[in-house]
Backbone as a printed PyTorch tensor [residue, N CA C, xyz], in Angstrom:
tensor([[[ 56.4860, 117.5240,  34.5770],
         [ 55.2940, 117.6600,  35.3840],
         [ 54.3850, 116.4620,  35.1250]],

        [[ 54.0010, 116.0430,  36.5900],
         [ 52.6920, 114.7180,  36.1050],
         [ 51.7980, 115.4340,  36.7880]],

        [[ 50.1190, 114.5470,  36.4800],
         [ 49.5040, 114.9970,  37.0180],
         [ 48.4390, 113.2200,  37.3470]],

        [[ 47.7640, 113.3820,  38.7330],
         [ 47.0570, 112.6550,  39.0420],
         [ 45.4910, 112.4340,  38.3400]],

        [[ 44.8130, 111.6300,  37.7730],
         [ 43.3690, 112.1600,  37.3590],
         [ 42.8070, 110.8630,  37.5770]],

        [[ 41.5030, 111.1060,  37.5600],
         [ 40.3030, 110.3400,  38.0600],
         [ 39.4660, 109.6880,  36.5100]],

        [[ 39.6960, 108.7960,  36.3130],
         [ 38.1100, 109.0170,  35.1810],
         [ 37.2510, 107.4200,  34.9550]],

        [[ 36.2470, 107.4520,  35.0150],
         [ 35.4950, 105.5210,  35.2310],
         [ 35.9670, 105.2650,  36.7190]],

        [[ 36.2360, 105.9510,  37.5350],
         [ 36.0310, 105.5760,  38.8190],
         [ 37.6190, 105.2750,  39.4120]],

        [[ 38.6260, 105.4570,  38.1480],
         [ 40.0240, 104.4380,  38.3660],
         [ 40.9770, 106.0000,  38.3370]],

        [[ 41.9770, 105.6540,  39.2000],
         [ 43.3060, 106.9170,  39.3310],
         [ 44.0660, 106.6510,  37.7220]],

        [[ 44.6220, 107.6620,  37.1410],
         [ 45.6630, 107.5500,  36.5020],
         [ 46.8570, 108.5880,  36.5640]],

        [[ 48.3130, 107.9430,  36.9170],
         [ 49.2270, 108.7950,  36.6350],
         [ 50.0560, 109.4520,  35.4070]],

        [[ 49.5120, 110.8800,  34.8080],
         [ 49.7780, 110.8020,  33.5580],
         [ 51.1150, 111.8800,  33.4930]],

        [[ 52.1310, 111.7730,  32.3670],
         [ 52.0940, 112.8600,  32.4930],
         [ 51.8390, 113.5300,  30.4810]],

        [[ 52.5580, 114.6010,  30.1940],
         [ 52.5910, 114.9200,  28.9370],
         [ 53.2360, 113.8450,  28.3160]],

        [[ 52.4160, 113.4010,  26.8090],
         [ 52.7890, 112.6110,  25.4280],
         [ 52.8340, 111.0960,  26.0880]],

        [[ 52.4000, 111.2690,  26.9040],
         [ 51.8610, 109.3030,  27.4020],
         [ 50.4070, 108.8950,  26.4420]],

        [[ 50.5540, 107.9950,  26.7530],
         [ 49.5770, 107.0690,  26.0480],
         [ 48.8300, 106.2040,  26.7630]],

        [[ 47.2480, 106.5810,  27.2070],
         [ 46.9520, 105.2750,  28.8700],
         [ 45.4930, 105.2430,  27.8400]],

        [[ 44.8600, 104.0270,  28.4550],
         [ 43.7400, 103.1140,  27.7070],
         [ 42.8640, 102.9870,  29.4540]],

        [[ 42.0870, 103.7440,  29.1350],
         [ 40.5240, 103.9020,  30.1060],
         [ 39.7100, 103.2550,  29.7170]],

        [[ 38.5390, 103.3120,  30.7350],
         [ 37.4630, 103.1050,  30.1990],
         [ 36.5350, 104.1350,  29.5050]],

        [[ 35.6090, 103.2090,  29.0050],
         [ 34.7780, 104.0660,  27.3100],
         [ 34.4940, 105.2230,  27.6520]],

        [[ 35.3570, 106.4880,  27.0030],
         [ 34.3920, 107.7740,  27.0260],
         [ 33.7030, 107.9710,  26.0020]],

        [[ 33.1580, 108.8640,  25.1890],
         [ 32.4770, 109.4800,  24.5130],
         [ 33.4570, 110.3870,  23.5410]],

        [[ 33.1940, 110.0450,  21.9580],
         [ 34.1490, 111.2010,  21.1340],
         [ 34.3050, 110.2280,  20.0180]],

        [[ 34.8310, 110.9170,  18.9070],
         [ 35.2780, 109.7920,  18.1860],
         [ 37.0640, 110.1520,  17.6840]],

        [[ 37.1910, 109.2560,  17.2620],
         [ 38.7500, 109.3400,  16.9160],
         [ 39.4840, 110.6920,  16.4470]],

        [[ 40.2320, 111.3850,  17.3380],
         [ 41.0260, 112.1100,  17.2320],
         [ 40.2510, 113.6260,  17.6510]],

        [[ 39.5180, 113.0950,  18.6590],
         [ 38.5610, 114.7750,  18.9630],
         [ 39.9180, 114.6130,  20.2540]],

        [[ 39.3000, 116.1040,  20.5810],
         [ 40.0390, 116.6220,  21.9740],
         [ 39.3570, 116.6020,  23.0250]],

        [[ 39.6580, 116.0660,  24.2080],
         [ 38.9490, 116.0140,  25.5100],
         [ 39.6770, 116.7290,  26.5850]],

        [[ 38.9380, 117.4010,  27.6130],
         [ 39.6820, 117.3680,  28.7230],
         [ 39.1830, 116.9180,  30.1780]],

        [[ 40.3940, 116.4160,  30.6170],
         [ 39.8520, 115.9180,  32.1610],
         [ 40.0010, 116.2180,  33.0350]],

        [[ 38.7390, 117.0220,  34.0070],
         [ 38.6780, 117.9910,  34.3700],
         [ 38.8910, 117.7680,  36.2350]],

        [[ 38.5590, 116.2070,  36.6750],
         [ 38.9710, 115.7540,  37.9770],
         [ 40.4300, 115.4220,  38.4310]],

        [[ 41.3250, 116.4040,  37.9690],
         [ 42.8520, 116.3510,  39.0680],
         [ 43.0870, 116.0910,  40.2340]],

        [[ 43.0480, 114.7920,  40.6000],
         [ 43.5810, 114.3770,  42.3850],
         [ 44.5150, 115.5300,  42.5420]],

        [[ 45.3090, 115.6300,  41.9490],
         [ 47.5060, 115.6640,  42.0750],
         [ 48.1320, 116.1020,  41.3600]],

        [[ 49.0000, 117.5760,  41.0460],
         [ 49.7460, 118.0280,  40.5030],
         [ 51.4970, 117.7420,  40.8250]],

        [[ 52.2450, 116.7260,  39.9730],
         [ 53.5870, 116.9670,  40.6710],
         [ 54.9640, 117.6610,  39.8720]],

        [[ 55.6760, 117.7880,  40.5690],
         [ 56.4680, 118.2350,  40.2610],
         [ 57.3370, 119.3470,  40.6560]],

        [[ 57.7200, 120.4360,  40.2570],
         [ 58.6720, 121.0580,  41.2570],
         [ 57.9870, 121.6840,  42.2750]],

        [[ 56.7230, 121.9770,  41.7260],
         [ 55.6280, 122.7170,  43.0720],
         [ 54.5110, 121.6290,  42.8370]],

        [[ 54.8560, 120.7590,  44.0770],
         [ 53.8490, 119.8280,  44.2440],
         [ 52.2070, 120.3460,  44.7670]],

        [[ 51.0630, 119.8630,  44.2190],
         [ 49.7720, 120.6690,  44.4070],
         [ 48.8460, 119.1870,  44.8340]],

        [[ 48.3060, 119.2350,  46.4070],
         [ 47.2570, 117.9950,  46.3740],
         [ 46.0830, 118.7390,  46.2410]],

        [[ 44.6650, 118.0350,  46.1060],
         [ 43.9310, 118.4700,  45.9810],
         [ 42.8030, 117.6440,  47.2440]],

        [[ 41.7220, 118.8870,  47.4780],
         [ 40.8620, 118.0560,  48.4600],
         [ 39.5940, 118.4770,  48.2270]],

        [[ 39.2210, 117.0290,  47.3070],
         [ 39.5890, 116.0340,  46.6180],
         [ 39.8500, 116.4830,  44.7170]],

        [[ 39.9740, 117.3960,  44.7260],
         [ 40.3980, 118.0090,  43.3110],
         [ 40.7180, 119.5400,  43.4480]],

        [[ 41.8080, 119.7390,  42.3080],
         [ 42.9700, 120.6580,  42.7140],
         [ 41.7520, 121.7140,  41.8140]],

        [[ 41.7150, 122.7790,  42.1450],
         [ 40.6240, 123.9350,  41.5140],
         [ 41.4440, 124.5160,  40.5390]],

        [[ 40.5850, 124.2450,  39.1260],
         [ 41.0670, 124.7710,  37.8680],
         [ 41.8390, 124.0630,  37.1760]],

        [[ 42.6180, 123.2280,  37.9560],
         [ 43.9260, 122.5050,  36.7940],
         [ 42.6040, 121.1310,  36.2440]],

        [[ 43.5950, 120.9150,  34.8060],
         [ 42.9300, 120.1430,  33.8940],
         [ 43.8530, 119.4790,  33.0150]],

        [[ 43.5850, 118.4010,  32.7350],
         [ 44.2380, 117.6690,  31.8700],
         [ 43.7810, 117.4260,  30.1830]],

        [[ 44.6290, 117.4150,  29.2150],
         [ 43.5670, 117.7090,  27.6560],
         [ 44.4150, 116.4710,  27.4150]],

        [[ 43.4640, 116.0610,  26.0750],
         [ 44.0950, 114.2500,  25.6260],
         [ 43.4840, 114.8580,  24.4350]],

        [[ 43.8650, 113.5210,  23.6180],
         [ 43.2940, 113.2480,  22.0630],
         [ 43.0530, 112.1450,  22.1250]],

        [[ 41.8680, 111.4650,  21.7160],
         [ 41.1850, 110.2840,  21.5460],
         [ 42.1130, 109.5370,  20.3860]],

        [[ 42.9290, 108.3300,  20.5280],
         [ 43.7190, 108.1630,  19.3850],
         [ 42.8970, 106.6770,  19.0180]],

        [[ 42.1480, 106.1220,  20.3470],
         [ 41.5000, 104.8620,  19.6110],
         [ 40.3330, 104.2050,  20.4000]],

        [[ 39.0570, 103.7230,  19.6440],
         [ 38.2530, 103.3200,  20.6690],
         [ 38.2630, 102.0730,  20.3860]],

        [[ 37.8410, 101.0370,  21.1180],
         [ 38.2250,  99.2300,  20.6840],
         [ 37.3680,  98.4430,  21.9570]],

        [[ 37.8480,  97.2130,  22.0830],
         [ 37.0130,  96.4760,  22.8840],
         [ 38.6370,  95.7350,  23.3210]],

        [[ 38.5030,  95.5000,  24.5890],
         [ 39.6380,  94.7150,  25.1430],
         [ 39.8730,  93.1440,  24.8780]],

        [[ 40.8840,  92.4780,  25.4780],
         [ 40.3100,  90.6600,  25.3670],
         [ 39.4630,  89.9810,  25.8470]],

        [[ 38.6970,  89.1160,  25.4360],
         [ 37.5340,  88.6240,  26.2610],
         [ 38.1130,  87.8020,  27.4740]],

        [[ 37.4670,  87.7890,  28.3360],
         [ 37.4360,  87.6510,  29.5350],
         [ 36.4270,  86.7360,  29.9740]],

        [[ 36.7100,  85.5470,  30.8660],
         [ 36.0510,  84.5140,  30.4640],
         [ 35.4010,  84.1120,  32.0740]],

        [[ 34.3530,  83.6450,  32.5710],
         [ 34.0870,  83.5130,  33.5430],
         [ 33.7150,  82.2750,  33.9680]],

        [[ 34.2350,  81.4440,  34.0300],
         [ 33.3480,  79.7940,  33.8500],
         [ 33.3330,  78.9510,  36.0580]],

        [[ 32.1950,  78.8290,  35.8300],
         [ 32.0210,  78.6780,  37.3960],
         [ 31.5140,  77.2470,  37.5150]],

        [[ 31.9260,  76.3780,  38.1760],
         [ 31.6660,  74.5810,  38.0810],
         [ 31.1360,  74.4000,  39.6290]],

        [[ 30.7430,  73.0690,  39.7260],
         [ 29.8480,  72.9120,  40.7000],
         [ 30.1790,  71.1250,  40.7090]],

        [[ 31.9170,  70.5880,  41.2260],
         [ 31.4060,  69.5440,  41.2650],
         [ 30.9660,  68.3570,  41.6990]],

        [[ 30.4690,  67.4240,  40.9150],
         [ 29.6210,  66.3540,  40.8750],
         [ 28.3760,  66.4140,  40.9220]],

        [[ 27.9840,  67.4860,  40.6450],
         [ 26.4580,  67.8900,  40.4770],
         [ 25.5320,  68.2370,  39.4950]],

        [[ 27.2400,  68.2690,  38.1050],
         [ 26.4530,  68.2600,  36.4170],
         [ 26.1630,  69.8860,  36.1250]],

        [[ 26.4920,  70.8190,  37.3280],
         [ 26.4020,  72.1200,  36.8530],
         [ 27.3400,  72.7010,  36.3910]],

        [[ 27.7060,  73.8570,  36.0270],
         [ 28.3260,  74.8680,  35.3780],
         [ 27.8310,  75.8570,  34.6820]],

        [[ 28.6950,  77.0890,  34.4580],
         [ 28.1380,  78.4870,  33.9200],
         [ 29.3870,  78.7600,  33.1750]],

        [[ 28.9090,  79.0750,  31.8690],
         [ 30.6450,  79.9350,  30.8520],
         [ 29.6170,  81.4320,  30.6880]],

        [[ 30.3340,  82.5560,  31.3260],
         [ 30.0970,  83.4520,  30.4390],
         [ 31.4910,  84.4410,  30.1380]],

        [[ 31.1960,  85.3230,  29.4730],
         [ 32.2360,  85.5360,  28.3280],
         [ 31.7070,  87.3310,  28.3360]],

        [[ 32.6580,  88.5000,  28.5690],
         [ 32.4640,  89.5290,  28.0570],
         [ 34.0480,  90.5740,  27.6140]],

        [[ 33.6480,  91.2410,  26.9090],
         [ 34.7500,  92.2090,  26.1570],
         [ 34.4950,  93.5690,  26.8130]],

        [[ 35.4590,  94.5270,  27.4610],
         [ 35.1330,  95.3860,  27.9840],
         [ 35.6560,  96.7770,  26.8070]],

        [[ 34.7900,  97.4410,  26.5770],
         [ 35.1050,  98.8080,  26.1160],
         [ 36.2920, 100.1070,  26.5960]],

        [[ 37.4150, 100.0990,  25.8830],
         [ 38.1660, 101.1040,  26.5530],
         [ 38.6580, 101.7740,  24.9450]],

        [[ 38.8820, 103.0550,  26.0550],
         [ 39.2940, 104.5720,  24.8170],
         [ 40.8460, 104.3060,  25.3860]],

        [[ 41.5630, 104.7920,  24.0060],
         [ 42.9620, 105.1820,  24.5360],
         [ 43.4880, 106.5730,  24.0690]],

        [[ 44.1900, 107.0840,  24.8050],
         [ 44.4510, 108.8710,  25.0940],
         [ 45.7260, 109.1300,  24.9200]],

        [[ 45.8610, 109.9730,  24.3750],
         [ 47.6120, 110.3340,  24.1790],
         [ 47.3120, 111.8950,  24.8120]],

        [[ 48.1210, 111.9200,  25.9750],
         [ 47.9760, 113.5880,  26.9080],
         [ 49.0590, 114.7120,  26.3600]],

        [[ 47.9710, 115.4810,  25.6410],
         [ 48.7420, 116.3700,  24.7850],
         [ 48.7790, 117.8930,  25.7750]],

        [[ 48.4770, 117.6740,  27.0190],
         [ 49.1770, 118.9770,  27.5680],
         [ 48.4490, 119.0090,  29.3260]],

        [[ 49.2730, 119.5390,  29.9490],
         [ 48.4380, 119.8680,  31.6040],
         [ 48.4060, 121.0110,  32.1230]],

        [[ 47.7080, 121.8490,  32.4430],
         [ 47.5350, 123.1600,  32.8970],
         [ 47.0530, 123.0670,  34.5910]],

        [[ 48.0740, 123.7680,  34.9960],
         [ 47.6610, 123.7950,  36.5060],
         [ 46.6750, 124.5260,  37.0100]],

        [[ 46.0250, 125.8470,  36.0170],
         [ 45.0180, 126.9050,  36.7260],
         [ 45.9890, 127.8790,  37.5560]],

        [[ 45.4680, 128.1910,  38.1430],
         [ 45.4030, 129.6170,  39.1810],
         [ 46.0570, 129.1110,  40.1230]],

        [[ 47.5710, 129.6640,  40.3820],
         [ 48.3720, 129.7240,  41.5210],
         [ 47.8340, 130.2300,  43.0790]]])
């Protein structure tokens, strides 16, 4: 069984004992979360949702919070002596999906 979920604005296809790296939630290492916006249930009884399937939920374990690679932005202008460097690290949690519950048939 996979399931579709929503979280920082971005889709993810998960299913059980995967491992996916979001953006920053809230928790600290090794709490339990669940995510509660399901696009998409698949599998032998496929379930869409409009725009979320009622009741099903997805649970994770926070296995790590970190900062990604920096990411570099440098913008030139030339023959005019300008330019801009900027530089940022983006915050992401990573999740190991320790189970999916569909809810109410």
């Amino acid at each position: 069984m996979f399931a579709v979920v929503r979280t920082g604005g971005k889709q993810y296809r998960v299913a059980e004992k995967d491992v996916i790296s979001v953006g920053k939630l809230n928790g600290e290492v090794g709490a339990k979360i669940a995510l509660a916006e399901v696009l998409m249930l698949g599998g032998d009884k496929p379930k869409s949702g409009a725009p979320v399937v009622s009741g099903a939920s997805v649970e994770a374990e926070i296995v790590e919070q970190g900062r990604g690679p920096k990411v570099i932005a440098f913008k030139k202008k030339r023959r005019k002596n300008t330019h801009r460097k900027r530089g940022s690290r983006a915050h992401f949690t990573k999740l190991k999906i320790t189970g999916i519950s569909a809810g109410k048939d």
